[in-house]
PDB file of N, H, CA, C and O in Angstrom:
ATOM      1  N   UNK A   1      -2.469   4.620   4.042  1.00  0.00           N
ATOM      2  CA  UNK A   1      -2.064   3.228   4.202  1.00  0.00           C
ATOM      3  C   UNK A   1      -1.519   3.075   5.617  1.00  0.00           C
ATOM      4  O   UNK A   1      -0.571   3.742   6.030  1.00  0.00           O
ATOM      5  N   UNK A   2      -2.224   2.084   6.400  1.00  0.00           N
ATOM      6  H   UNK A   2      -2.994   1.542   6.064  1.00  0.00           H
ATOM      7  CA  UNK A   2      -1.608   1.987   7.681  1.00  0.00           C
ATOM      8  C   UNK A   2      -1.794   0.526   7.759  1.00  0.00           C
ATOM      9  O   UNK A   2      -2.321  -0.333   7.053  1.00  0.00           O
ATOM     10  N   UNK A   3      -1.040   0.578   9.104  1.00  0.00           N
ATOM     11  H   UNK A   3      -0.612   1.276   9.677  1.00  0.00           H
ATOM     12  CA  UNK A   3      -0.965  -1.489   9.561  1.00  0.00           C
ATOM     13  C   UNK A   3      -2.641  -1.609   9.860  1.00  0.00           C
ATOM     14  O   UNK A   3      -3.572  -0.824  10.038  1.00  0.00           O
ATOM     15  N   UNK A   4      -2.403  -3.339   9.796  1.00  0.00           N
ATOM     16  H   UNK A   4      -1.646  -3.977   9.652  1.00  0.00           H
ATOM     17  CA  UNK A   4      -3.937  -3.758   9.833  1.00  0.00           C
ATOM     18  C   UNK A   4      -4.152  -2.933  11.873  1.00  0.00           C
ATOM     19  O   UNK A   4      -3.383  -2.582  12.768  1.00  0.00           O
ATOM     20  N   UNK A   5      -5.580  -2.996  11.670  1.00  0.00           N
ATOM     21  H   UNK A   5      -6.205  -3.281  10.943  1.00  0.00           H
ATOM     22  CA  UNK A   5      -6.267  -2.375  12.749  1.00  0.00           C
ATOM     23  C   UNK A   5      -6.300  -0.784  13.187  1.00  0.00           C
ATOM     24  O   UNK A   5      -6.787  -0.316  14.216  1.00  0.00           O
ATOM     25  N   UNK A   6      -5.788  -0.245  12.349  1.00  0.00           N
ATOM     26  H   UNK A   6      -5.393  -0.626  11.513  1.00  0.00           H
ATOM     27  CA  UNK A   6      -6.181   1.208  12.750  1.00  0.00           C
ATOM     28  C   UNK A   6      -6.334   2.250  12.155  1.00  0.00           C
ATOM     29  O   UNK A   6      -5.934   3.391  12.382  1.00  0.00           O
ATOM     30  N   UNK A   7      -7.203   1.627  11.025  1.00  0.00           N
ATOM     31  H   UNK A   7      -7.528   0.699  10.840  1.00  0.00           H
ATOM     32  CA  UNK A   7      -8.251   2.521  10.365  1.00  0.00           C
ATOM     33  C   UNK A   7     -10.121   2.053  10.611  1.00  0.00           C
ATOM     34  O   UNK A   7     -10.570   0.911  10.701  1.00  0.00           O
ATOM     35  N   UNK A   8     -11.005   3.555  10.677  1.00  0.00           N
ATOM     36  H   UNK A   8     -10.640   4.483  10.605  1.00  0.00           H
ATOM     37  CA  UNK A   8     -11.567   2.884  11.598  1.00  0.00           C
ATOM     38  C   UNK A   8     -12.938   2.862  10.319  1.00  0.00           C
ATOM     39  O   UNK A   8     -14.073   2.960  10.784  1.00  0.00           O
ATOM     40  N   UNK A   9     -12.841   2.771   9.205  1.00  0.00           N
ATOM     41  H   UNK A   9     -11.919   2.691   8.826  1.00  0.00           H
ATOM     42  CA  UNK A   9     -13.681   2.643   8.359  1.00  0.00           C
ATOM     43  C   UNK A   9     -13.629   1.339   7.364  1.00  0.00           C
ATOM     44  O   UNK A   9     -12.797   0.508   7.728  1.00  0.00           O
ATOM     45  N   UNK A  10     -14.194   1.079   6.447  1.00  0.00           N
ATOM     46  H   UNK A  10     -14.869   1.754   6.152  1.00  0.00           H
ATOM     47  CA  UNK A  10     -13.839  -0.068   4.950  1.00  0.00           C
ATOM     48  C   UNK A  10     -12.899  -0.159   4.718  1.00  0.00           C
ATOM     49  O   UNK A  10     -12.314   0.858   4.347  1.00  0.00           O
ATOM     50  N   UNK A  11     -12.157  -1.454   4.793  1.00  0.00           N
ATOM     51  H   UNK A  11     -12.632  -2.280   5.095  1.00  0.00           H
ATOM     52  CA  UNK A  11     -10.892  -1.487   4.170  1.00  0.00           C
ATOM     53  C   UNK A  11     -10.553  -2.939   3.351  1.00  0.00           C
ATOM     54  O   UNK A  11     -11.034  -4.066   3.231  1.00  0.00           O
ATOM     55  N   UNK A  12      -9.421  -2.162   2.882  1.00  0.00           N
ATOM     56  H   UNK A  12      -9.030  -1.247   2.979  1.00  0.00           H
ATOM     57  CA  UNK A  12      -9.047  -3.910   2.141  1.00  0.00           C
ATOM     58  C   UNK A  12      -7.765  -3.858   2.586  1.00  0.00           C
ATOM     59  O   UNK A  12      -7.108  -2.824   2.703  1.00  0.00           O
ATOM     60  N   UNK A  13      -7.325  -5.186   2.886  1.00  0.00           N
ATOM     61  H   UNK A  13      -7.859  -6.026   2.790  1.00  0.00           H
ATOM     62  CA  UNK A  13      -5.983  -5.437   3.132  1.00  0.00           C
ATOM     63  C   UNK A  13      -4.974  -6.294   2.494  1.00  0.00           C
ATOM     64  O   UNK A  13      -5.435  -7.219   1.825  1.00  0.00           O
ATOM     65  N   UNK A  14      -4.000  -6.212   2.542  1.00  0.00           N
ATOM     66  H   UNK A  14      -3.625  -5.461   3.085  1.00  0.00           H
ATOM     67  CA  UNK A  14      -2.898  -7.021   2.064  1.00  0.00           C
ATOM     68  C   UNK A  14      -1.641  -7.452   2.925  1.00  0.00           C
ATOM     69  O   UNK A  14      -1.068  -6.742   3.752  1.00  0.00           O
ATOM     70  N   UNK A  15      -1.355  -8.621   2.609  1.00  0.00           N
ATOM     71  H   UNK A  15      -1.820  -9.198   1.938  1.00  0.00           H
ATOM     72  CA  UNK A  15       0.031  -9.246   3.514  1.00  0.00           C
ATOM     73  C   UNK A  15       1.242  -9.147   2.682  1.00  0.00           C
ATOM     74  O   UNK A  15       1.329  -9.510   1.509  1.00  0.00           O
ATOM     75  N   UNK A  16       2.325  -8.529   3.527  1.00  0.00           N
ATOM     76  H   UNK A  16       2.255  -8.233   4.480  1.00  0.00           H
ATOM     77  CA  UNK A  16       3.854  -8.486   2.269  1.00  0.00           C
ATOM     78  C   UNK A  16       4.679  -9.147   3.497  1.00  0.00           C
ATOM     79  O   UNK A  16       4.366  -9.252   4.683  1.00  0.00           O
ATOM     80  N   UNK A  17       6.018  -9.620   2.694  1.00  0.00           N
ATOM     81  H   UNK A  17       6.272  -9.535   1.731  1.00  0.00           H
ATOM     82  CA  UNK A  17       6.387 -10.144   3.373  1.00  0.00           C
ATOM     83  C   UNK A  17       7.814  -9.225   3.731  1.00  0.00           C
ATOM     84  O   UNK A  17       8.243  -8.590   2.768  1.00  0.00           O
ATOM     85  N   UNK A  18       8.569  -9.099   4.996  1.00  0.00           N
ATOM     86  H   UNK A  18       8.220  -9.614   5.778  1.00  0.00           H
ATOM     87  CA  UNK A  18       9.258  -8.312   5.711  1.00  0.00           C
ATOM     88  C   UNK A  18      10.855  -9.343   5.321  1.00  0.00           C
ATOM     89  O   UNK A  18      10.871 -10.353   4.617  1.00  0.00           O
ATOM     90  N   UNK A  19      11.775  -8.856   5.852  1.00  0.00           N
ATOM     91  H   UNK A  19      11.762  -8.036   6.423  1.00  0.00           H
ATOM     92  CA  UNK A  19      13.019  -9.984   6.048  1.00  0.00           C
ATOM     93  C   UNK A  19      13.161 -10.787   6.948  1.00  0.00           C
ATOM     94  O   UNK A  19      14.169 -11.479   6.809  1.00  0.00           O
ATOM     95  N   UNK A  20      12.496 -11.016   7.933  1.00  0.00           N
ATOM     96  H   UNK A  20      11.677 -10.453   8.046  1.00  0.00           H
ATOM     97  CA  UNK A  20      12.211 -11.670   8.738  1.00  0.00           C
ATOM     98  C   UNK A  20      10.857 -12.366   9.353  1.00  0.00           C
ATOM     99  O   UNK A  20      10.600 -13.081  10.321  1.00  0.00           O
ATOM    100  N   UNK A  21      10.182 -11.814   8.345  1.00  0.00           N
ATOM    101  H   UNK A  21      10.391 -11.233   7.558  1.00  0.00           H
ATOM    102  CA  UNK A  21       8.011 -12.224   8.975  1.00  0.00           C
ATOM    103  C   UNK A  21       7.477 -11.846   7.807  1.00  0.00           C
ATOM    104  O   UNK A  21       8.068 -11.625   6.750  1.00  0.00           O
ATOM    105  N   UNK A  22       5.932 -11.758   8.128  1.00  0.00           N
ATOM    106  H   UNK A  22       5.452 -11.937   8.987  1.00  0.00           H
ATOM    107  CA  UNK A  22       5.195 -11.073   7.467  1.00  0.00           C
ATOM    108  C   UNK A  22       4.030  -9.592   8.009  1.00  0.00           C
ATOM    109  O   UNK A  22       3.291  -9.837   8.962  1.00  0.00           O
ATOM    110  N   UNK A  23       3.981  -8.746   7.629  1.00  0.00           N
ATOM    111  H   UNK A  23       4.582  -8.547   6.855  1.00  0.00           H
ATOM    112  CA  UNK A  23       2.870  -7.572   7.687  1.00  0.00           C
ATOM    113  C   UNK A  23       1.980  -7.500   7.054  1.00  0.00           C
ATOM    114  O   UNK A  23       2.008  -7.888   5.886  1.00  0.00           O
ATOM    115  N   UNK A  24       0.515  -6.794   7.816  1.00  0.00           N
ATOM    116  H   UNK A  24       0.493  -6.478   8.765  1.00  0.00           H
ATOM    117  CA  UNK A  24      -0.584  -6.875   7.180  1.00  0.00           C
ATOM    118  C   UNK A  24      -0.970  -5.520   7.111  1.00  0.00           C
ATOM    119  O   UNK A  24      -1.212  -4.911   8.153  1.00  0.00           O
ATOM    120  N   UNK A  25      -1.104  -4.685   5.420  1.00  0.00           N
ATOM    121  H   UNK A  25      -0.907  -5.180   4.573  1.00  0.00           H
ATOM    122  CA  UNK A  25      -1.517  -3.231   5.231  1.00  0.00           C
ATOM    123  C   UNK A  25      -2.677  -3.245   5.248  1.00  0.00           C
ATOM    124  O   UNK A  25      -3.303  -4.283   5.035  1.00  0.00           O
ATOM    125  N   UNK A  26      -3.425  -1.755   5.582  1.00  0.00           N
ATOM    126  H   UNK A  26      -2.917  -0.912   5.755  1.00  0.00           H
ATOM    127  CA  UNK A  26      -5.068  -1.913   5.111  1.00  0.00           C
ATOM    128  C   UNK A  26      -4.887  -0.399   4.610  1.00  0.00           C
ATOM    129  O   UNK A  26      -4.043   0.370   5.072  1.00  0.00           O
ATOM    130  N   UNK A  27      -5.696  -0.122   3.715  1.00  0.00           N
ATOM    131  H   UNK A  27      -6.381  -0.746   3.340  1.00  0.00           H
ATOM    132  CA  UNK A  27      -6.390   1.073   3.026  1.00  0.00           C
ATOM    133  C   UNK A  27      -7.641   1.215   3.352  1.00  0.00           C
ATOM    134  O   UNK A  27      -8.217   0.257   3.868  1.00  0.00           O
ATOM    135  N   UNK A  28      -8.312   2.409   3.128  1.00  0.00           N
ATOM    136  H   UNK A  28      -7.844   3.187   2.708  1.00  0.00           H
ATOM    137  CA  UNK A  28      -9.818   2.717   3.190  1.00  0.00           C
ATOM    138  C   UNK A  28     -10.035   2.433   1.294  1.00  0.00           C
ATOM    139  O   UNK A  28      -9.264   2.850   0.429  1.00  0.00           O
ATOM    140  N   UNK A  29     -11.413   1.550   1.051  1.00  0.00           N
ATOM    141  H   UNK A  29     -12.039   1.212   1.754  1.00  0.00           H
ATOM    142  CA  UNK A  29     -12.143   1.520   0.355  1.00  0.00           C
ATOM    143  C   UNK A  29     -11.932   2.550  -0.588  1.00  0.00           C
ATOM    144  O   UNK A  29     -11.568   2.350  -1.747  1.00  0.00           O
ATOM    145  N   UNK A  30     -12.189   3.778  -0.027  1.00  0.00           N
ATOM    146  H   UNK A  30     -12.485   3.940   0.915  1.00  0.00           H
ATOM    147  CA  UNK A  30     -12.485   5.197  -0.908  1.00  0.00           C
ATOM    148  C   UNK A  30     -11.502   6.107  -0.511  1.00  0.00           C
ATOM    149  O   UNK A  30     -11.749   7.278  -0.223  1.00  0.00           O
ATOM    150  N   UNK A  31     -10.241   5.526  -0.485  1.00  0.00           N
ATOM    151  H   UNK A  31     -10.040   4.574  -0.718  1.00  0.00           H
ATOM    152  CA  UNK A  31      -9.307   6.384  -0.266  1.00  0.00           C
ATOM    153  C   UNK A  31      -8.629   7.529  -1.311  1.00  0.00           C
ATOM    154  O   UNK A  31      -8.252   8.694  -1.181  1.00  0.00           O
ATOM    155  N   UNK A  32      -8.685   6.498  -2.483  1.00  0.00           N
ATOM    156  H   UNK A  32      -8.991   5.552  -2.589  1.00  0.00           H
ATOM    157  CA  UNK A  32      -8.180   6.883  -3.666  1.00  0.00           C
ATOM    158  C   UNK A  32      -9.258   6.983  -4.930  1.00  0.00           C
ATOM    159  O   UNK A  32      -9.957   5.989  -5.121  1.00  0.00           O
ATOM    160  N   UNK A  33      -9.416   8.068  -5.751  1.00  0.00           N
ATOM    161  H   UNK A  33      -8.848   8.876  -5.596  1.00  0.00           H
ATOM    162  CA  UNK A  33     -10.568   7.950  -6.403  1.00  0.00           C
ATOM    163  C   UNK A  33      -9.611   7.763  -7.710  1.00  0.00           C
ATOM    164  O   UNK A  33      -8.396   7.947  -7.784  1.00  0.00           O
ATOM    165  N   UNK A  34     -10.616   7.301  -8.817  1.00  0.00           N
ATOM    166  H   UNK A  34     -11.603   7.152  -8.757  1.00  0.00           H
ATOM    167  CA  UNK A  34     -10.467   7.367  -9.951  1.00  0.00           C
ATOM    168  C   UNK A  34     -10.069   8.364 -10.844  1.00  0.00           C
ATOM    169  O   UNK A  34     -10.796   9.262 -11.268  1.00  0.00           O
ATOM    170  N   UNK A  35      -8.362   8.094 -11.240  1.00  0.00           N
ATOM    171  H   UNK A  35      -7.772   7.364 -10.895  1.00  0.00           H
ATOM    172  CA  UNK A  35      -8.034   9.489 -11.765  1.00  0.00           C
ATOM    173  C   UNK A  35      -6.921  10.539 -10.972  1.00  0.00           C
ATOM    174  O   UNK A  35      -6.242  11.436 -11.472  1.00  0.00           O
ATOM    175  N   UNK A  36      -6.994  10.109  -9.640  1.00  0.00           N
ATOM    176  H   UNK A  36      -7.545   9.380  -9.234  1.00  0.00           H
ATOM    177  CA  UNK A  36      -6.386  10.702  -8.753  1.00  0.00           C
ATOM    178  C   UNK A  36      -5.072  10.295  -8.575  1.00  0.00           C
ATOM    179  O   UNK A  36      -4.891   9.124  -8.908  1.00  0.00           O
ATOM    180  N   UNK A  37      -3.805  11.058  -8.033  1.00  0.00           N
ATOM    181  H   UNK A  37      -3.952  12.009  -7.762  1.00  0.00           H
ATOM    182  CA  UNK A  37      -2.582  10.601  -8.574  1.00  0.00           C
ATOM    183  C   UNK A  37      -1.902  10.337  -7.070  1.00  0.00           C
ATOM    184  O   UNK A  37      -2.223  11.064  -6.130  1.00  0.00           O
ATOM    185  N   UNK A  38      -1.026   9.346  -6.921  1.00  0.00           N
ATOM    186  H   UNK A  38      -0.766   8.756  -7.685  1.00  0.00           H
ATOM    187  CA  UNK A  38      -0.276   9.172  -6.027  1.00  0.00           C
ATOM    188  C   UNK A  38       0.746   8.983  -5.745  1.00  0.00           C
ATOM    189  O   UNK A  38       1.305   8.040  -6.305  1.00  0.00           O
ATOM    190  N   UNK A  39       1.656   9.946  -4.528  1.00  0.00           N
ATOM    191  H   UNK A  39       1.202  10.712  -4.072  1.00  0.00           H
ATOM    192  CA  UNK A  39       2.984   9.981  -4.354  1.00  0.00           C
ATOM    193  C   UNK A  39       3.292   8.563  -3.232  1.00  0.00           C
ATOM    194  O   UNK A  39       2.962   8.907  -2.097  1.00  0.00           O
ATOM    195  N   UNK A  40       3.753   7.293  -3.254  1.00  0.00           N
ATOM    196  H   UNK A  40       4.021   7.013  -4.176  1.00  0.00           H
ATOM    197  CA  UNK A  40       4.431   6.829  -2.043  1.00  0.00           C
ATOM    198  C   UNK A  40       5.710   6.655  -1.978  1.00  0.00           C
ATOM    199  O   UNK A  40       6.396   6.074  -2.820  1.00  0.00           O
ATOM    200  N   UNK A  41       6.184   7.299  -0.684  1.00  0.00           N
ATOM    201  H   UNK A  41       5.627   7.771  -0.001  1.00  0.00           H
ATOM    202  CA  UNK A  41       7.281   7.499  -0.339  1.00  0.00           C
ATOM    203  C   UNK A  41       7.623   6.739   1.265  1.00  0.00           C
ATOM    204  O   UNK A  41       6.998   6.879   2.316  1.00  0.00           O
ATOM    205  N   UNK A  42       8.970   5.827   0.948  1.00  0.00           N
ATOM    206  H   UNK A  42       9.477   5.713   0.094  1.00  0.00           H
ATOM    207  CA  UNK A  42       8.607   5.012   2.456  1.00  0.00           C
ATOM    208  C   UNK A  42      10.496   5.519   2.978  1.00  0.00           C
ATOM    209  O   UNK A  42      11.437   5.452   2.187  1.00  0.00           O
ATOM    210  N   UNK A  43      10.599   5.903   4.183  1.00  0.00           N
ATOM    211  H   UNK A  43       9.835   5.958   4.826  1.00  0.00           H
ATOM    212  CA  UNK A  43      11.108   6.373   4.603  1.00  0.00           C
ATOM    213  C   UNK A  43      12.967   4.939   5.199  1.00  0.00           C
ATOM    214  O   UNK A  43      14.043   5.187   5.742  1.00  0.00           O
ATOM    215  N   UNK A  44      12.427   3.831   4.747  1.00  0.00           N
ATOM    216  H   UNK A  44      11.552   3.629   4.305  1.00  0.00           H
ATOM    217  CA  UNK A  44      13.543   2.983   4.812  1.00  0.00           C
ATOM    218  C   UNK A  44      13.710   2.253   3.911  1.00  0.00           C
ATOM    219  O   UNK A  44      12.584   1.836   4.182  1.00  0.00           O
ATOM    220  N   UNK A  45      14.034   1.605   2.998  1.00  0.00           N
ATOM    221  H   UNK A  45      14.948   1.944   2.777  1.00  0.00           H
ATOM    222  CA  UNK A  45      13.514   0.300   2.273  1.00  0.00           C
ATOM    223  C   UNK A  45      14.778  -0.432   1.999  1.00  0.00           C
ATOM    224  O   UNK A  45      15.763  -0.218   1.292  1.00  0.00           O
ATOM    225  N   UNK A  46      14.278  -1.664   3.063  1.00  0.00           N
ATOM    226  H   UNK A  46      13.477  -1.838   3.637  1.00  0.00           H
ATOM    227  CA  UNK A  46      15.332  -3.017   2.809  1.00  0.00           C
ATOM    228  C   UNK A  46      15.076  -4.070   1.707  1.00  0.00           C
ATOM    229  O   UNK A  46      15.750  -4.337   0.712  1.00  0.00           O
ATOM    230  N   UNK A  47      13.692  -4.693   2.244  1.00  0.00           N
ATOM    231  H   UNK A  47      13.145  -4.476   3.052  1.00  0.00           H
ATOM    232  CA  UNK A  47      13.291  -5.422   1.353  1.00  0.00           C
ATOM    233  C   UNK A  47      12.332  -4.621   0.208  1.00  0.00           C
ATOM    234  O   UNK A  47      11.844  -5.438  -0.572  1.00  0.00           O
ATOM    235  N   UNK A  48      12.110  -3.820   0.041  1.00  0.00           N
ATOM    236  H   UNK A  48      12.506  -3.156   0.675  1.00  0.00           H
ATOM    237  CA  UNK A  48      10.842  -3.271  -0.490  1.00  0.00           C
ATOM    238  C   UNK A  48       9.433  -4.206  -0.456  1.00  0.00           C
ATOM    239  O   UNK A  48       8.821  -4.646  -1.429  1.00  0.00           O
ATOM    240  N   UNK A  49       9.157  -4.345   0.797  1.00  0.00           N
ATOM    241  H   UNK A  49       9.655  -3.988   1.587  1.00  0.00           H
ATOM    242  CA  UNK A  49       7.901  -5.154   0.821  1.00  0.00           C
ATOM    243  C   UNK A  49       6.795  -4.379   1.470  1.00  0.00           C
ATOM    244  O   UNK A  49       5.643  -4.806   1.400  1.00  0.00           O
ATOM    245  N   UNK A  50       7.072  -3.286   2.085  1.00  0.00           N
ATOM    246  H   UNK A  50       8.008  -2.939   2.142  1.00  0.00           H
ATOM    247  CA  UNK A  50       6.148  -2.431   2.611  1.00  0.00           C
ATOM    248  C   UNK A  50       5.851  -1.654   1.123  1.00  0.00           C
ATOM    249  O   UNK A  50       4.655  -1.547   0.848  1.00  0.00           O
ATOM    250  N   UNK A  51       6.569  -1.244   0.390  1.00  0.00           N
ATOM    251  H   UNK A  51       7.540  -1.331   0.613  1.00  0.00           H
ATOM    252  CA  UNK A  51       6.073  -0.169  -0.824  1.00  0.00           C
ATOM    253  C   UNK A  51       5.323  -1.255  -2.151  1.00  0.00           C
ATOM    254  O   UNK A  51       4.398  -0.980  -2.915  1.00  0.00           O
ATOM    255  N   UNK A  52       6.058  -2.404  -2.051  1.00  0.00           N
ATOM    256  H   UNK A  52       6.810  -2.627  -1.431  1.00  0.00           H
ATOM    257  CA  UNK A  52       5.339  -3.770  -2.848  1.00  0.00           C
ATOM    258  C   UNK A  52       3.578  -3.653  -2.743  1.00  0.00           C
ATOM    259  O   UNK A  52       2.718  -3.449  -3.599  1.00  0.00           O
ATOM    260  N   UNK A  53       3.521  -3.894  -1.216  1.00  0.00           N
ATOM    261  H   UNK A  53       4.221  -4.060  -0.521  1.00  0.00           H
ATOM    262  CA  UNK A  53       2.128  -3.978  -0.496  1.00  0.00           C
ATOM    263  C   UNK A  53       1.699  -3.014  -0.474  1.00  0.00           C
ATOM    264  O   UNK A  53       0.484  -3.206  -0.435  1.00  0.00           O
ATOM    265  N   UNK A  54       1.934  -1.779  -0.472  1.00  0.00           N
ATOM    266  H   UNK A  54       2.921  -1.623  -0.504  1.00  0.00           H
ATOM    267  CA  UNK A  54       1.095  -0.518  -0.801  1.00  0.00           C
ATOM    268  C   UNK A  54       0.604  -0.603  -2.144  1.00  0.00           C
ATOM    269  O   UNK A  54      -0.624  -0.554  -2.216  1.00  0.00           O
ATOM    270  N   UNK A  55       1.272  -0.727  -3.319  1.00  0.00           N
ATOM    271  H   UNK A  55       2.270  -0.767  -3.261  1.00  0.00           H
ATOM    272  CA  UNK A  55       1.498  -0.511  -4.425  1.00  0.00           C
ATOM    273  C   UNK A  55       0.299  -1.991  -4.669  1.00  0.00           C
ATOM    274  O   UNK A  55      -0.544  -1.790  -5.544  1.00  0.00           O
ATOM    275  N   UNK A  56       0.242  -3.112  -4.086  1.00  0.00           N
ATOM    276  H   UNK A  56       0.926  -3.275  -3.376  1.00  0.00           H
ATOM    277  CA  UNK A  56      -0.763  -3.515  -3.956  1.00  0.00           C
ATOM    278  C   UNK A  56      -2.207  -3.604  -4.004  1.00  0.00           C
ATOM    279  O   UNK A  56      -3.161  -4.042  -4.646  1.00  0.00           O
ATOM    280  N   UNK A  57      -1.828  -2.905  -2.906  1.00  0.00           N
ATOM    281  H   UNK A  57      -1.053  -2.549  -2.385  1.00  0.00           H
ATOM    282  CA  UNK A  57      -3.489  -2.220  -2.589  1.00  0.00           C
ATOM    283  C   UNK A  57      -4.072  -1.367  -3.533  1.00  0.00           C
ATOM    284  O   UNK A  57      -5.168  -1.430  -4.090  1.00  0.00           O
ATOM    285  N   UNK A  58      -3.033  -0.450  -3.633  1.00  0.00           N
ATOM    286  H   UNK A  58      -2.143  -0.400  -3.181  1.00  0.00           H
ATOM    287  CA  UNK A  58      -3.750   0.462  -4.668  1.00  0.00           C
ATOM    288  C   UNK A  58      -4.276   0.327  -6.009  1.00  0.00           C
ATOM    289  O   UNK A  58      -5.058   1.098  -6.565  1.00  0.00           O
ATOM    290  N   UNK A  59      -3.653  -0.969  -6.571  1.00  0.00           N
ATOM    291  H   UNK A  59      -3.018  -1.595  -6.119  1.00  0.00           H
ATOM    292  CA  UNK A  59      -3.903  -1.881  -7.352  1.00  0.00           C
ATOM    293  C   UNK A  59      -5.085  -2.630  -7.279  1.00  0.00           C
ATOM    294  O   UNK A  59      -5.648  -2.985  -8.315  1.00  0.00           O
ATOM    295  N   UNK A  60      -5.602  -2.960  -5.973  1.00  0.00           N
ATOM    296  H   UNK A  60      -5.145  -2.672  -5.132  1.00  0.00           H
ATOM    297  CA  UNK A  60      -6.649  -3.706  -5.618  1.00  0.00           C
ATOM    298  C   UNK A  60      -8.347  -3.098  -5.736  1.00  0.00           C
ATOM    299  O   UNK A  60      -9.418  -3.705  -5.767  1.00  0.00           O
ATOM    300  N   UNK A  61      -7.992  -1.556  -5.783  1.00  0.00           N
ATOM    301  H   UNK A  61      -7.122  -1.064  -5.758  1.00  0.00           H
ATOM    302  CA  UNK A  61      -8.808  -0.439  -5.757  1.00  0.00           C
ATOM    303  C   UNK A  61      -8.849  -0.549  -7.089  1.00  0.00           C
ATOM    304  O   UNK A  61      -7.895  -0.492  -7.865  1.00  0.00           O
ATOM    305  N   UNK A  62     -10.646  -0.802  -7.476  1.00  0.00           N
ATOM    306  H   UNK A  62     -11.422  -0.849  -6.846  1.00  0.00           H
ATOM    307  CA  UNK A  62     -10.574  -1.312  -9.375  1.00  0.00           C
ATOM    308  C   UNK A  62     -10.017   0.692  -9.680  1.00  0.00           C
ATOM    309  O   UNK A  62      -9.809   1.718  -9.034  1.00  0.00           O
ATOM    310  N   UNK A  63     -10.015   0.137 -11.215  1.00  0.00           N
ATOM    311  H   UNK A  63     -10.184  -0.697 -11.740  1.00  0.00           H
ATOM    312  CA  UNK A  63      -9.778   1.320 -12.371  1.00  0.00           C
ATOM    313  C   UNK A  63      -8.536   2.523 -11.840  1.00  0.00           C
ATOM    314  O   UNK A  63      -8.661   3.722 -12.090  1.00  0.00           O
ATOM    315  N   UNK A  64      -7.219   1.879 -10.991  1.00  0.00           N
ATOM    316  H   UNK A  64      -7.118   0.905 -10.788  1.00  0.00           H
ATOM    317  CA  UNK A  64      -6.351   2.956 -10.550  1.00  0.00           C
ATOM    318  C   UNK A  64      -5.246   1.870 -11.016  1.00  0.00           C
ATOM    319  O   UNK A  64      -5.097   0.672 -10.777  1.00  0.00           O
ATOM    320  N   UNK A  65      -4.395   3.013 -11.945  1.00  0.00           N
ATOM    321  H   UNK A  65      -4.517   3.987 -12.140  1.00  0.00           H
ATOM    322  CA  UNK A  65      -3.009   2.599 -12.135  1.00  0.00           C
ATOM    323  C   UNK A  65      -2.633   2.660 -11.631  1.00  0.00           C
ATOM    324  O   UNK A  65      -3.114   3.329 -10.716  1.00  0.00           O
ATOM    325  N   UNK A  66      -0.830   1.925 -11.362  1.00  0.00           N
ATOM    326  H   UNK A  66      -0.439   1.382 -12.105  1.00  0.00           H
ATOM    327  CA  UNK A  66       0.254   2.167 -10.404  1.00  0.00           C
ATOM    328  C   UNK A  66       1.441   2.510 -11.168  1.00  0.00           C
ATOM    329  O   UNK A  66       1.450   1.735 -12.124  1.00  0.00           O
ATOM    330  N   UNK A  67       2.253   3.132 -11.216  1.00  0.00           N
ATOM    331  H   UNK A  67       2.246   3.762 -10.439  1.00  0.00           H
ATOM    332  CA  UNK A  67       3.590   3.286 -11.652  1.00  0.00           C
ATOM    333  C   UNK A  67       4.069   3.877 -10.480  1.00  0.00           C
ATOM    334  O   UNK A  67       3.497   4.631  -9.692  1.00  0.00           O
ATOM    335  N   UNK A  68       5.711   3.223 -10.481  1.00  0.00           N
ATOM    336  H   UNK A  68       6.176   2.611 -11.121  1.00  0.00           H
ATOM    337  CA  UNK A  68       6.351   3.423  -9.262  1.00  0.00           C
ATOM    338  C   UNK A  68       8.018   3.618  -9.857  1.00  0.00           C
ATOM    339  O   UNK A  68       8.530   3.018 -10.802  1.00  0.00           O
ATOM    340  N   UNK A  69       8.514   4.442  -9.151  1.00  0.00           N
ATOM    341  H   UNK A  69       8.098   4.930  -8.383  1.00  0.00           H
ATOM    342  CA  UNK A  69      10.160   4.823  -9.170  1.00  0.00           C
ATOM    343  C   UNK A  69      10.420   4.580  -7.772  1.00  0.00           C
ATOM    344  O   UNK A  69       9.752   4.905  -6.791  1.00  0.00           O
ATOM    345  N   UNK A  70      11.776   3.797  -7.875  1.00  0.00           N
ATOM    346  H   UNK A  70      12.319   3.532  -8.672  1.00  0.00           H
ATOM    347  CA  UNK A  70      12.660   3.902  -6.270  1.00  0.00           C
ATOM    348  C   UNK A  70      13.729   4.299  -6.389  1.00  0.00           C
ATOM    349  O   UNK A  70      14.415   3.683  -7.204  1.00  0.00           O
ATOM    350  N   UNK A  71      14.271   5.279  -5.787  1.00  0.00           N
ATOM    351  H   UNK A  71      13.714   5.780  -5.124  1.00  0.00           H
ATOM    352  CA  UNK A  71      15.146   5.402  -5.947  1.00  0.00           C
ATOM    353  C   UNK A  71      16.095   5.429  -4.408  1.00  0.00           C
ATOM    354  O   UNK A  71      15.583   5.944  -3.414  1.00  0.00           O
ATOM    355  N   UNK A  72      17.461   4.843  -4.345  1.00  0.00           N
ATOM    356  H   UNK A  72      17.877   4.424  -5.152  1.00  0.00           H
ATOM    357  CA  UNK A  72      17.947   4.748  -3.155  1.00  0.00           C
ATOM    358  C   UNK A  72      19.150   5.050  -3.180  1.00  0.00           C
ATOM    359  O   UNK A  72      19.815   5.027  -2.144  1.00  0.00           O
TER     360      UNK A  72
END
């Protein structure tokens, strides 16, 4: 998962919103396969809108669950 523009293959993207603006994530298409399990871990979280928008995407990727813990 990186900011829009710098992945250099298929992607889908999503907009979350920040405390002050908004950001745009992109994923690769075939990043995540079916079945496959994922750790995200975000290294600040104010608003939780960067882990929202991940958690997004990955969502957006048909046939992949999301379950998420935060803990702070």
């Amino acid at each position: 998962v990186r900011k829009l523009g710098k992945l250099p293959a298929e992607t889908i993207t999503v907009e979350y919103a920040l405390e002050y603006g908004s950001n745009t994530l992109e994923i690769h298409r075939d990043a995540i396969r079916p079945g496959e399990k994922v750790l995200i871990v975000d290294d600040l979280l104010a608003t939780g809108g960067t882990v929202k928008g991940t958690i997004e995407l990955i969502e957006r990727l048909k046939d992949r669950q999301v379950h998420s813990v935060i803990q702070y």
